[in-house]
Wavefront OBJ file of the C-alpha trace (Angstrom):
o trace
v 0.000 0.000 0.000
v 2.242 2.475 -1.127
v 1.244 6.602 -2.902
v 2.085 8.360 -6.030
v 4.667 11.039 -4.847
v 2.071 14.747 -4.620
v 2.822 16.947 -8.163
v 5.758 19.689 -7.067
v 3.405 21.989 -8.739
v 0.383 21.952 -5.974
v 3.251 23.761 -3.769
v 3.094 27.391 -4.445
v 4.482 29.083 -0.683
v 7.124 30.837 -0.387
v 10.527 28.739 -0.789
v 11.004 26.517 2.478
v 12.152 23.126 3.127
v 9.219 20.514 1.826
v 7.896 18.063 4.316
v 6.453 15.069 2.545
v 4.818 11.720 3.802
v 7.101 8.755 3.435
v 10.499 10.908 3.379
v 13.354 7.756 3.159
v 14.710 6.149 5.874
v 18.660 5.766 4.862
v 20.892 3.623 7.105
v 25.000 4.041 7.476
v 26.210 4.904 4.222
v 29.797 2.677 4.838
v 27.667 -0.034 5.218
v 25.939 0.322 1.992
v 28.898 0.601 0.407
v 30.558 -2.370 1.866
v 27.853 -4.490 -0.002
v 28.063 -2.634 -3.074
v 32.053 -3.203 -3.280
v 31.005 -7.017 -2.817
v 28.318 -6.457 -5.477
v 32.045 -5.220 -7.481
v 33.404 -7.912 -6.700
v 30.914 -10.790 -7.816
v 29.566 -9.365 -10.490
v 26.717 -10.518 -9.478
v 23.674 -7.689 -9.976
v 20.533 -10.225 -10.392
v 19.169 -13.170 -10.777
v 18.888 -15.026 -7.070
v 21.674 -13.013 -5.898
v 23.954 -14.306 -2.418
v 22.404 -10.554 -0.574
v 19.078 -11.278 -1.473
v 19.268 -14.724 -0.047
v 21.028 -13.274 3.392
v 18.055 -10.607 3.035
v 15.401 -13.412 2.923
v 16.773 -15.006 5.540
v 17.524 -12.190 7.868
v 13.700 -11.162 6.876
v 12.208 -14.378 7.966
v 14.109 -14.781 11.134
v 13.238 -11.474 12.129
v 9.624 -12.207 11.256
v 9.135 -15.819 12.585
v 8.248 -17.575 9.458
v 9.891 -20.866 7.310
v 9.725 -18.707 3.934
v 10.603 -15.165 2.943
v 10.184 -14.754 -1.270
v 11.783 -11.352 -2.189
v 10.477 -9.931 -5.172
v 10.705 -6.646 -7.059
v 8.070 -4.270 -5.295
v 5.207 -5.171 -3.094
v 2.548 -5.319 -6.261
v 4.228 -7.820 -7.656
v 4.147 -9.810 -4.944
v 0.654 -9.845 -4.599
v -0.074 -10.956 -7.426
v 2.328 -13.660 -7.430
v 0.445 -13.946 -3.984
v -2.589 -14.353 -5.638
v -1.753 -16.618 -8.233
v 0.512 -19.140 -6.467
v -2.786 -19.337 -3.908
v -4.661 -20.422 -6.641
v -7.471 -17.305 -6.361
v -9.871 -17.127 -8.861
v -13.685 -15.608 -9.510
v -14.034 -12.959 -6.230
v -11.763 -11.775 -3.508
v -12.857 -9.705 -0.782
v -10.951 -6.581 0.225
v -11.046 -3.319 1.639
v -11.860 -0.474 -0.340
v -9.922 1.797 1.999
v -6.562 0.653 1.039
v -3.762 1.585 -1.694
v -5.501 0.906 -5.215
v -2.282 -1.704 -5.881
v -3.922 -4.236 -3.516
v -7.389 -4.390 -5.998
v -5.213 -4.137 -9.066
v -3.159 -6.899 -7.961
v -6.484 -8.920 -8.392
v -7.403 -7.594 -11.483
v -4.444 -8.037 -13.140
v -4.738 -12.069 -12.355
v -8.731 -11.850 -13.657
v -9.765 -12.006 -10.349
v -12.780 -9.882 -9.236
v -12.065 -7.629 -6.176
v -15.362 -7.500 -4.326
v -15.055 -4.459 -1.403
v -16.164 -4.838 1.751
v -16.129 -1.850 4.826
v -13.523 -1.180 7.392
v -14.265 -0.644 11.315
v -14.150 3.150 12.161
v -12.409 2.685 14.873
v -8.852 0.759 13.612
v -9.325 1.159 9.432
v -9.572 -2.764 9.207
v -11.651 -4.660 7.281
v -15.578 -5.164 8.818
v -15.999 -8.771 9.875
v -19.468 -8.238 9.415
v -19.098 -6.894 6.039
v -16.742 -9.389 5.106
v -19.255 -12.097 5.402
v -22.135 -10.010 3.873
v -20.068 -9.867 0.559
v -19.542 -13.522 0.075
v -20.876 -15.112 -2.281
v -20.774 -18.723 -4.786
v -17.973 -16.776 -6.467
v -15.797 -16.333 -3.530
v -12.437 -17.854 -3.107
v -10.209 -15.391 -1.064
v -9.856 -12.344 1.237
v -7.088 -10.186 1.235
v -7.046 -8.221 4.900
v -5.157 -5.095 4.874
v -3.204 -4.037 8.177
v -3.732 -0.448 8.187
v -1.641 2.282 9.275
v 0.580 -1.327 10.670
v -1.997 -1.955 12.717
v -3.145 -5.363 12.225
v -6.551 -6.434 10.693
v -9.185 -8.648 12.913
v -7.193 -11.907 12.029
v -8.585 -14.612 14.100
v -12.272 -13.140 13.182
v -11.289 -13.243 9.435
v -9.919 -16.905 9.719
v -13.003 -17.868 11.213
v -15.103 -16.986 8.208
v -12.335 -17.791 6.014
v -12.258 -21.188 7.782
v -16.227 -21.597 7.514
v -16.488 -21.021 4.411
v -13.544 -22.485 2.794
v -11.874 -19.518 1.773
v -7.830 -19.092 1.785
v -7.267 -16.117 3.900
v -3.902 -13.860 2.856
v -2.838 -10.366 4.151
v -1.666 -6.997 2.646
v 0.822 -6.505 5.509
v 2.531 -3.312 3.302
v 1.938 -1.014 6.532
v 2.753 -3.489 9.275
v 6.378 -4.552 9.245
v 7.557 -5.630 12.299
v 4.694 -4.705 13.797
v 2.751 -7.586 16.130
v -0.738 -8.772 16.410
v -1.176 -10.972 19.803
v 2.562 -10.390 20.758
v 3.486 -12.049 17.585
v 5.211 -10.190 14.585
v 2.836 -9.998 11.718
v 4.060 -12.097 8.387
v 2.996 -15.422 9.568
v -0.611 -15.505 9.772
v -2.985 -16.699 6.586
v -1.702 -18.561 3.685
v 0.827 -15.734 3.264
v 1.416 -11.862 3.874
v 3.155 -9.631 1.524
v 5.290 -6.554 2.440
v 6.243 -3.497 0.603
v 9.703 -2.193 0.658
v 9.109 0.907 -1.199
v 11.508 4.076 -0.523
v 8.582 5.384 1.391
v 8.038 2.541 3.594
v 9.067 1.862 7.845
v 11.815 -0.361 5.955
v 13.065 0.073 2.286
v 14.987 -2.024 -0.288
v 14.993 1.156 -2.532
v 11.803 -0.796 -4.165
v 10.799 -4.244 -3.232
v 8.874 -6.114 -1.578
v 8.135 -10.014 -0.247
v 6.441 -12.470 0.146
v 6.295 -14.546 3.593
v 4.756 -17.542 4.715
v 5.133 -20.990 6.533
v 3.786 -22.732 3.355
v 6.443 -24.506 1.819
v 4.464 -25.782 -1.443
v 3.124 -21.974 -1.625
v 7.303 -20.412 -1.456
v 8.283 -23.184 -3.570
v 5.493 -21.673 -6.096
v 6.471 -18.072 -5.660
v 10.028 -18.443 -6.203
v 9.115 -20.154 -9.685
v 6.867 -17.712 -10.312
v 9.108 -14.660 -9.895
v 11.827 -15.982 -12.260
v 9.541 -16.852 -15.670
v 8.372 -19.895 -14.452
v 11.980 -21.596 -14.458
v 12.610 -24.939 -12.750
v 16.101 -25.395 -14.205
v 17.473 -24.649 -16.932
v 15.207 -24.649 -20.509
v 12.439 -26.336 -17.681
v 9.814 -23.848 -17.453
v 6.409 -25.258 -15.332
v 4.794 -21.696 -14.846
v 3.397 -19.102 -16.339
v 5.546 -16.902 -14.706
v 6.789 -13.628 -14.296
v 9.504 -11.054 -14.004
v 9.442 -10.615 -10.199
v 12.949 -10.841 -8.884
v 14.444 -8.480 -6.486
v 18.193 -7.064 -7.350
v 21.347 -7.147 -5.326
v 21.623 -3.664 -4.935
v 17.887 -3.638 -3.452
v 18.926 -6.456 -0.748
v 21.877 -4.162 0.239
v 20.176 -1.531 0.967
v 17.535 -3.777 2.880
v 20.236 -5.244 4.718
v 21.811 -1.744 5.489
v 18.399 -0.588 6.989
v 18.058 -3.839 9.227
v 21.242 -2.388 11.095
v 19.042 0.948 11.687
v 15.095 -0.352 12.286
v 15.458 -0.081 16.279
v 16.773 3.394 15.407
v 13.984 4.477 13.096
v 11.535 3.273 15.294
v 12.272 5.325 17.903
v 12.626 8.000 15.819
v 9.253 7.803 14.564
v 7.530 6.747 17.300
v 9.126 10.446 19.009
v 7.391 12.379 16.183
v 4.073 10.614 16.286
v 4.116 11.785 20.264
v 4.825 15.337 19.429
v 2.259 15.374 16.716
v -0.238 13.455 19.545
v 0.561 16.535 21.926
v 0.481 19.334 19.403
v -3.127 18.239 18.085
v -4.168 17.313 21.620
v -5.180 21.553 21.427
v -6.370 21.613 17.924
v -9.756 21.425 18.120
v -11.620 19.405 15.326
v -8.744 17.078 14.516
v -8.170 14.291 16.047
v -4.946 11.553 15.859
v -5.288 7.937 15.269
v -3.694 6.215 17.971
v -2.316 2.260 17.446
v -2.868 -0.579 19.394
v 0.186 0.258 22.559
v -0.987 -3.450 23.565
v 0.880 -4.341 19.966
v 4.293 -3.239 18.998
v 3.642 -0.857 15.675
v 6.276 0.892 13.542
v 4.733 4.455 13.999
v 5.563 4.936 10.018
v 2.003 7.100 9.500
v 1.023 9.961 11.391
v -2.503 10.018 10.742
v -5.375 12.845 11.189
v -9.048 12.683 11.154
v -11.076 16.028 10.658
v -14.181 16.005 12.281
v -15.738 18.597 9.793
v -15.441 16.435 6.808
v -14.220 16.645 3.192
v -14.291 20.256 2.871
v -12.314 21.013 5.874
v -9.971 18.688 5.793
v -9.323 19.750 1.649
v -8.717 23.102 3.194
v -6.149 22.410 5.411
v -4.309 20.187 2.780
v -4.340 22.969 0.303
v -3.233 25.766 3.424
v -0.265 22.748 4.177
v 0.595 22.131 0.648
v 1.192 26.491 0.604
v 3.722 26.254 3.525
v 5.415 22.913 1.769
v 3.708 20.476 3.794
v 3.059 18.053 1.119
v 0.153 15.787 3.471
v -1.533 13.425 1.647
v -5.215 12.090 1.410
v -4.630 8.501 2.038
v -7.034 6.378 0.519
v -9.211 8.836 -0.907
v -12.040 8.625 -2.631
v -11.893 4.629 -1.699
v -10.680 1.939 -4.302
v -14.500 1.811 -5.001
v -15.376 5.559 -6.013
v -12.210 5.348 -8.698
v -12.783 5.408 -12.128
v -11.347 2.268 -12.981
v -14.049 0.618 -10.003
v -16.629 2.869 -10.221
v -18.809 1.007 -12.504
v -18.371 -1.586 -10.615
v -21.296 -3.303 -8.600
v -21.453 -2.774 -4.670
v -22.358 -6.217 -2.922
v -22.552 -4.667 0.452
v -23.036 -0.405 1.594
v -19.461 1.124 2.107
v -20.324 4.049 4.361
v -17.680 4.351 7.203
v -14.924 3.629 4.129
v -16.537 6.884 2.723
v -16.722 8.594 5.838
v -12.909 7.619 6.636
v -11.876 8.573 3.037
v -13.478 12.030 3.558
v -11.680 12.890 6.561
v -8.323 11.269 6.836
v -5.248 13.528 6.593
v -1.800 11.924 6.582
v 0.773 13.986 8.185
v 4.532 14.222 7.278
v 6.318 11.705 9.675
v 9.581 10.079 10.391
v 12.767 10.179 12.420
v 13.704 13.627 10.501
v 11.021 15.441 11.534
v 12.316 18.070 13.958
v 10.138 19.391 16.674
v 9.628 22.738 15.117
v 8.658 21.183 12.401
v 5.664 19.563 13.945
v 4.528 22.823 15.226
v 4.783 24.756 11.550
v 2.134 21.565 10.649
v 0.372 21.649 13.605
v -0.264 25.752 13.568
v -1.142 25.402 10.177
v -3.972 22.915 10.284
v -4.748 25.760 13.022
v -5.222 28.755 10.980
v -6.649 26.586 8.104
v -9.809 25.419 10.771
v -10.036 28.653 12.193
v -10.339 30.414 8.487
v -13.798 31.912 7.750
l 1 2 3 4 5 6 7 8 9 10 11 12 13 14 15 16 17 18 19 20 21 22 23 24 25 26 27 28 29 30 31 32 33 34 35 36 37 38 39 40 41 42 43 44 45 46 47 48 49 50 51 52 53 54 55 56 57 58 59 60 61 62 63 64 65 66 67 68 69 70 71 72 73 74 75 76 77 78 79 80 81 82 83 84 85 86 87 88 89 90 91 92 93 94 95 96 97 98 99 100 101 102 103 104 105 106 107 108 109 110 111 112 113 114 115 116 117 118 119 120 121 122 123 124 125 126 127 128 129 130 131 132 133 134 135 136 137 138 139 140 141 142 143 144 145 146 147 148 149 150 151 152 153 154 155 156 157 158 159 160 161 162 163 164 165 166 167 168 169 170 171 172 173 174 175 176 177 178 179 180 181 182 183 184 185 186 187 188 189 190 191 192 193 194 195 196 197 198 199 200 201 202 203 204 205 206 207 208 209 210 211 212 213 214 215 216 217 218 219 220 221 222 223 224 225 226 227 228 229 230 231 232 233 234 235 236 237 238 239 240 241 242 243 244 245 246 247 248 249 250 251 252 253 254 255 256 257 258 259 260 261 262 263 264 265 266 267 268 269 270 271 272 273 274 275 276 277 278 279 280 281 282 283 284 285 286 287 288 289 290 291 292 293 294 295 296 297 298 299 300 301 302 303 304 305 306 307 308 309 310 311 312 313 314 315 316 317 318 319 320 321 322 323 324 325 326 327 328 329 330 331 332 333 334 335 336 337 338 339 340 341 342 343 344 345 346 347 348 349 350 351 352 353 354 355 356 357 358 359 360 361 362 363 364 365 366 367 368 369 370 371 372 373 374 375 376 377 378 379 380 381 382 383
């Protein structure tokens, strides 16, 4: 669940230093470069690379799982997702989520089918889940919002009931926990994103991790044309696999996660404090039972669409490049719009209308957090 970067031209202010949503997390540069002078010295760029293997590995000890399947970017591995599960007619998922996760379906000729999220964590609707089953049904993709993780054991029990494989969209929610355990092994499989704007980055990439063997074993054929050997193809596969130069970066940024976290989880307290005395805006909070990467600093404006469009065009002036996440709703797109509605979607609409996602991150300073913060201020206060 990853954004389009906001058009340069929307800022207009007066020449400051831009804020934006997602803003890189970098680890030690010597370290980087001790992998790329290894990188020199193999030759090796591609193709099942010795980094991305240590990268796999470190990623599914970290997580707890048997399997970690790097891949290219976190689309792609849904869809490999998708098709090494075996998904066909209907899929239930969110329609508040990153358009990638429904166009990961529809580029495997599945149908994504959109059920509501719970106003209180973003998650998918248990309730709404099951409403929008139908014959067609073979799947649900959950989406852990924000890292927070979706209703899992309530979505494996209708998954379970109704014979349904259950996967997750975990793009949000690395090492993050659910139940004191790290999110990546529950379901058939979760995927993670590793784009530049993610908690953790491989530059782009992403993954796919899961204690199925027989599902990995699928994947990795999958991500390399299908290959089984050389001149033995047995898939229909694809052009999924990550590059060394990706897994060194990924394993320069394992050396620095601990550090980011803190780092972000400092910011998403001063924003917490700041907006505490901003009335008509209020801060989404994670589970503090779970652990949770505190990569999005996320608003909710009372007042609704209009309001909260006002302060994003009085943050975009001062260089605050905020960002709508997932507005209008996968649903209300173009590409979806014609699209039948099995079940009503009206918190996802209601969410979509009012959610305002703040620049975050270990690099924002204090001060910065009160040039956003006075902003959204004036921008409420404006007649």
């Amino acid at each position: 669940m990853s954004t389009p970067r906001p058009d340069p031209d929307s800022v207009t202010g007066p020449s400051v230093e831009r804020l934006h949503v997602g803003r890189p997390n970098l680890g030690p540069r010597d370290v980087f470069d001790s992998y790329v002078d290894r990188i020199y010295a193999t030759n090796w760029l591609t193709n099942d690379g010795p980094i991305v293997h240590e990268l796999e590995t470190a990623i599914a000890n970290r997580v707890g799982v048997r399997n970690c399947v790097a891949m290219s970017n976190g689309t792609v591995a849904l869809e490999i997702a998708v098709r090494a599960l075996g998904l066909t007619g209907e899929v239930i998922v969110p329609s508040f989520t990153f358009v990638a996760t429904a166009h990961a379906l529809s580029w495997q000729g599945v149908t994504p089918v959109f059920a509501d999220i719970d106003e209180a964590t973003h998650c998918l609707d248990p309730q709404s889940v099951e409403a929008a089953i139908s014959p067609e049904t073979t799947g649900i993709i959950g989406v852990h919002t924000w890292g927070r993780a979706s209703p899992i054991e309530k979505l494996q029990n209708i998954a379970d009931r109704h014979g349904l494989a259950l996967m997750f969209d975990a793009a949000h929610a690395f090492d993050c926990t659910y139940g004191g355990h790290t999110i990546g092994g529950f379901g058939r499989a979760e995927v993670f994103s590793f784009h530049a704007t993610k908690f953790f980055n491989t530059f782009e990439g992403g993954a796919i991790v899961t204690n199925d063997d027989d599902l990995a074993a699928r994947a990795r054929l999958m991500r390399n044309f299908g290959f089984a050997g050389y001149d033995n193809v047995v898939y229909a596969g694809t052009n999924g696999k990550m590059t060394e130069i990706s897994a060194a970066m990924g394993m320069t940024n394992l050396t620095v996660l601990e550090d980011i976290k803190i780092g972000n989880a400092r910011t998403h307290d001063a924003y917490a404090a700041a907006l505490d005395k901003v009335a008509g805006v209020s801060l989404v909070v994670p589970d503090l039972a779970e652990r949770n990467n505190f990569q999005y600093v996320v608003g909710v404006v009372d007042a609704g669409a209009e309001v909260r469009d006002r302060i994003l065009s009085a943050l975009h002036s001062r260089g605050v490049l905020a960002r709508r996440y997932f507005w209008p709703g996968v649903h209300r797109m173009p590409v979806y719009a014609s699209s039948a509605l099995r079940v009503p979607l009206p918190v996802t609409e209601h969410i979509a209308d009012r959610v305002l996602v703040l620049p975050g991150g270990p690099s924002i300073a204090a001060r910065e957090v009160d040039r956003v913060t006075n902003a959204i201020e004036e921008a409420i206060n404006a007649v």
